[in-house]
C-alpha positions as CSV (number, residue, x, y, z in Angstrom):
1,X,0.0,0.0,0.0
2,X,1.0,3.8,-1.1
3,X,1.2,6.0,1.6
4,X,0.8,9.4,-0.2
5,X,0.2,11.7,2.6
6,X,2.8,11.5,5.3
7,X,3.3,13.9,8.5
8,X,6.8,13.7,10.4
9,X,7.4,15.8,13.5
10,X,10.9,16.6,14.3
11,X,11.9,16.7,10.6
12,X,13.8,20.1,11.1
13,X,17.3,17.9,12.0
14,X,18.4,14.6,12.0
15,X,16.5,11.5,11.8
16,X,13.2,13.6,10.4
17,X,14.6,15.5,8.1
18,X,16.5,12.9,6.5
19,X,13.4,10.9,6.1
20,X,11.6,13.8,4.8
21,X,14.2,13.9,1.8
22,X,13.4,10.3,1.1
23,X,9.9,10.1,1.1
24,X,10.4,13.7,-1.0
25,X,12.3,11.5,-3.7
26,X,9.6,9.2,-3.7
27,X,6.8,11.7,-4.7
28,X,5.1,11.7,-1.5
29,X,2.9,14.4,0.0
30,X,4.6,15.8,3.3
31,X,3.4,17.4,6.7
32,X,6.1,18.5,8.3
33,X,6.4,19.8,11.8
34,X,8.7,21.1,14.5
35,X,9.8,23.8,16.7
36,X,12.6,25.6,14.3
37,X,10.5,27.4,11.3
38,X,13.0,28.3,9.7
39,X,14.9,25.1,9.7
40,X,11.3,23.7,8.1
41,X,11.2,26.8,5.3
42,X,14.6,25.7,4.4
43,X,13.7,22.0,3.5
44,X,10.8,23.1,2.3
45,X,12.4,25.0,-0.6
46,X,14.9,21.4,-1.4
47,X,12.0,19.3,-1.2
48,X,9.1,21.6,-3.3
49,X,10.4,20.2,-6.9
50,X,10.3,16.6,-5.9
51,X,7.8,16.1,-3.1
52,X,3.7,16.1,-4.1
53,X,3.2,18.8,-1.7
54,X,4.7,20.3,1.3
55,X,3.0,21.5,3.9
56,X,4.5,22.8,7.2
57,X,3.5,24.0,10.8
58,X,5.6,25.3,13.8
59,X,5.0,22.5,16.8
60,X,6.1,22.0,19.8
61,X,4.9,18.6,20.7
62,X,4.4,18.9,24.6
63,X,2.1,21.8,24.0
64,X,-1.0,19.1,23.9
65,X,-3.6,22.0,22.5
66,X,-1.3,22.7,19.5
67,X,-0.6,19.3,18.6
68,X,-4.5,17.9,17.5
69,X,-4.6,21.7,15.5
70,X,-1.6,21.4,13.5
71,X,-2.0,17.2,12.7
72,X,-5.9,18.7,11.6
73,X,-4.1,21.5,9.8
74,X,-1.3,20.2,8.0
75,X,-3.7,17.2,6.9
76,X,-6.1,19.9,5.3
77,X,-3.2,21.0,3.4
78,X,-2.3,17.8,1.9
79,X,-5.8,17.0,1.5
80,X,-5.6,14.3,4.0
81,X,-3.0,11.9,5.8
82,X,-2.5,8.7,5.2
83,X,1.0,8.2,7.8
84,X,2.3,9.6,10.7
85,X,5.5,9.5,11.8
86,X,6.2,10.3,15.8
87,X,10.1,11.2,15.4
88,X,10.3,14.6,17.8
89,X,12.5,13.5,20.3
90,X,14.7,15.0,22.8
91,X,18.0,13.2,24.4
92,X,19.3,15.1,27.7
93,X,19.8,13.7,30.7
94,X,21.9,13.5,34.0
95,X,22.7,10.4,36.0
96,X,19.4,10.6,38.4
97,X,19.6,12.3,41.8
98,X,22.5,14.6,40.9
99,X,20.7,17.6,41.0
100,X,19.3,17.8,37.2
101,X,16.0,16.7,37.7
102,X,14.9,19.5,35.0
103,X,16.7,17.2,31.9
104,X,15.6,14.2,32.6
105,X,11.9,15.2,33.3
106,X,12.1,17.4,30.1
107,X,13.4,14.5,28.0
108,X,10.2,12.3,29.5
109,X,7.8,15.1,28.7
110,X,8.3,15.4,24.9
111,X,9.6,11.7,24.3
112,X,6.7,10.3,26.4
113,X,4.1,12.3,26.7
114,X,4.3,14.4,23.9
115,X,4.6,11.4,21.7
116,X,1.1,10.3,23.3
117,X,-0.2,14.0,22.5
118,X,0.9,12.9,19.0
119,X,-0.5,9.7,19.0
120,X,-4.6,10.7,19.9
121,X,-3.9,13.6,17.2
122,X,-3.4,11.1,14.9
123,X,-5.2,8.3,15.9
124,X,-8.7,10.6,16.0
125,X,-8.0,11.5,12.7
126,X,-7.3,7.9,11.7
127,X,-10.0,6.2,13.8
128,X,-12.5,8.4,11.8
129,X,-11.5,7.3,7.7
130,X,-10.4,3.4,9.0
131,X,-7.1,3.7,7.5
132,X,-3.7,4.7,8.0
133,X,-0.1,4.0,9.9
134,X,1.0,4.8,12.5
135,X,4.8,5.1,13.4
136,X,6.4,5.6,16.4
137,X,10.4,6.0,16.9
138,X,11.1,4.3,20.0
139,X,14.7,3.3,20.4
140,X,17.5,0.0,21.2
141,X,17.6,1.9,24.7
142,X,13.9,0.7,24.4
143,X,14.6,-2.9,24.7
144,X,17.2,-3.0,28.0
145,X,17.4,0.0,30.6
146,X,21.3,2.3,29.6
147,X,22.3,3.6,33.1
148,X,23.5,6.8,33.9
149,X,22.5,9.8,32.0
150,X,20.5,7.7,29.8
151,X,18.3,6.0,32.2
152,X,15.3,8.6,31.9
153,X,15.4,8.7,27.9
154,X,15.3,4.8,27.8
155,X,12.5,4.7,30.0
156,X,10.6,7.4,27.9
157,X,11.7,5.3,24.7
158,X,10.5,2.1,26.3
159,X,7.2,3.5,27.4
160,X,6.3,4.7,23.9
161,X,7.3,1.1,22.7
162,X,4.7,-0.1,25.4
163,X,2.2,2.4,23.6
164,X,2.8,1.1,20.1
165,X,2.5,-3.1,21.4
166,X,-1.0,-1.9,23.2
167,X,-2.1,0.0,19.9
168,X,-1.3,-3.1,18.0
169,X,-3.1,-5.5,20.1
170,X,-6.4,-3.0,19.9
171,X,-6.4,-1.7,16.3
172,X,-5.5,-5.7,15.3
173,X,-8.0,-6.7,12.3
174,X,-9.2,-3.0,11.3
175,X,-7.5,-0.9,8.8
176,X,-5.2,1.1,11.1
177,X,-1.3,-0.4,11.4
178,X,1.0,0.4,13.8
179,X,4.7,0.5,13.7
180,X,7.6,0.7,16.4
181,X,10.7,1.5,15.1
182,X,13.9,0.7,17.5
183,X,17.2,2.5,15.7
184,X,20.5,2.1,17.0
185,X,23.1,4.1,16.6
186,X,22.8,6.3,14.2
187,X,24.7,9.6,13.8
188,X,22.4,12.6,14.5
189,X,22.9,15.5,16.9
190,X,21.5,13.2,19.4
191,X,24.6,10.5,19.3
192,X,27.0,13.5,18.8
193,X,29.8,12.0,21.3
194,X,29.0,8.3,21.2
195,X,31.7,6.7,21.3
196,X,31.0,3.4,19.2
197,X,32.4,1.0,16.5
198,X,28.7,0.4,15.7
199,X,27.4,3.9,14.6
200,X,25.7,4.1,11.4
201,X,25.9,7.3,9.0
202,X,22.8,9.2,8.7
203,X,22.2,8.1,5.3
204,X,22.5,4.4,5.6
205,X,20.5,4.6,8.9
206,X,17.6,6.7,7.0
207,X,17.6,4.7,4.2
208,X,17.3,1.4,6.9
209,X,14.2,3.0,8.7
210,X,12.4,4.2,5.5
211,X,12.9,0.7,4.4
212,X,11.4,-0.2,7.0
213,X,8.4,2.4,7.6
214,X,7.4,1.0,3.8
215,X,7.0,-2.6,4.6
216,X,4.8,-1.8,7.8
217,X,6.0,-4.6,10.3
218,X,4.8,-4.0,13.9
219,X,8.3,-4.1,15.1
220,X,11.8,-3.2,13.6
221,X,14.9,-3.1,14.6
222,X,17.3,-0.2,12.4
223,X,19.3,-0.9,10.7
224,X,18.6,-4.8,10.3
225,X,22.2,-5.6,11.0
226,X,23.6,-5.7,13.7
227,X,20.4,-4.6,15.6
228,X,17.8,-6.9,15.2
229,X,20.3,-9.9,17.1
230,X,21.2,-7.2,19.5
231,X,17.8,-6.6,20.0
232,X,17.3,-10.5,20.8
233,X,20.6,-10.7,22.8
234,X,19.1,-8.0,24.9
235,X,15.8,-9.1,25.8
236,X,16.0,-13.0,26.2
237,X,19.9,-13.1,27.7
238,X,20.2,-13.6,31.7
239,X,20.4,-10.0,33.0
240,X,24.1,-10.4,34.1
241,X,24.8,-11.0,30.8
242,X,22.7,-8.1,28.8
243,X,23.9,-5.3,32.1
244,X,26.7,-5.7,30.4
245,X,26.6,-5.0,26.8
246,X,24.9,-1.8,27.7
């Protein structure tokens, strides 16, 4: 199935905006949204001569009034929506109870419970045609708790996997699919730092989860290699084993 109408939050940087340019090449119609305008203008001027359509709106997804009016908005432009991708993400943190309480709650707010505020946004609007998908960008830190300054953002990412295995027991049968997408390292602004022999480049990693958003699977590890045995490894070894390969 042709997803023609496709809204992306967080597509100003990184993982978003490089998925923007692909489904762009592909002739898609795009909503994009996030909190930099003028980061969004600028794609929006790459992307006119090969996208359908490009519509855009300035969001910040924890503000949950704004989110259901530009998801209805940005729809109206592209003359309905047929995908949405929950990408807006945030990755501070501080190792918890060292006095930065204001990072890691932030990092919950926008990749928790602004990714819920997303997800009735888009689910009202799917729930009402019986169609559409439904992707969420959770993360590997998903699958096993990191420790330290991670700890809050994998429990945010784990919580909105959570989410996504609910949705997809529920919407099972009609004509709504759902999607949890669990990247590894990739190289955004987010890694910046990491130090890993198993960081992916942007483009390979994009090209991996747009793979992936096309086939639709209700679960996928990105990229497929090495991730998806990671992924394994992680959940099903002993935890002495898994605390230590994170």
């Amino acid at each position: 199935m042709t997803r023609d109408n496709i809204i992306i939050t967080g597509a100003s940087s990184g993982l978003g905006e490089g998925m923007a340019r692909e489904f762009a090449a592909r002739g898609r119609g795009l909503g994009l949204a996030a909190r930099r305008l003028d980061r969004l203008e600028s794609l929006a001027a790459e992307l006119t001569p090969t996208a359908r359509a490009v519509a855009l709106a300035q969001l910040d997804v924890t503000d949950a009034d704004a989110v259901p009016a530009a998801f209805g908005q940005l729809a109206d432009e592209l003359g309905g929506v047929d995908r949405v991708i929950v990408n807006a993400g945030l990755g501070k943190g501080a190792p918890i109870g060292t006095g930065k309480a204001a990072a890691n709650i932030e990092t919950v707010q926008t990749n928790l419970v602004g990714a819920l505020t997303q997800i009735e946004a888009a689910l009202e609007i799917f729930r009402a045609q019986n169609s559409g998908h439904l992707v969420l960008v959770s993360s590997m830190s998903a699958v096993r708790g990191l420790p330290k300054a991670q700890a809050a953002y994998s429990a945010s990412k784990a919580g909105l996997a959570t989410l996504g295995q609910g949705l997809q027991a529920e919407l099972k049968g009609t004509g709504i699919a759902v999607t949890v997408l669990l990247p590894g390292y990739i190289e955004t602004d987010i890694n910046r730092g990491v130090k890993t022999s198993m960081m992916t480049d942007t483009a390979t990693g994009v090209a991996a989860m747009v793979k992936a958003v096309e086939a639709e699977p209700a679960r996928a590890a990105v990229p497929g290699w090495p991730w998806t045995p990671i992924s394994w490894a992680l959940r099903y070894l002993p935890d002495a084993v898994s605390a230590r390969l994170v």
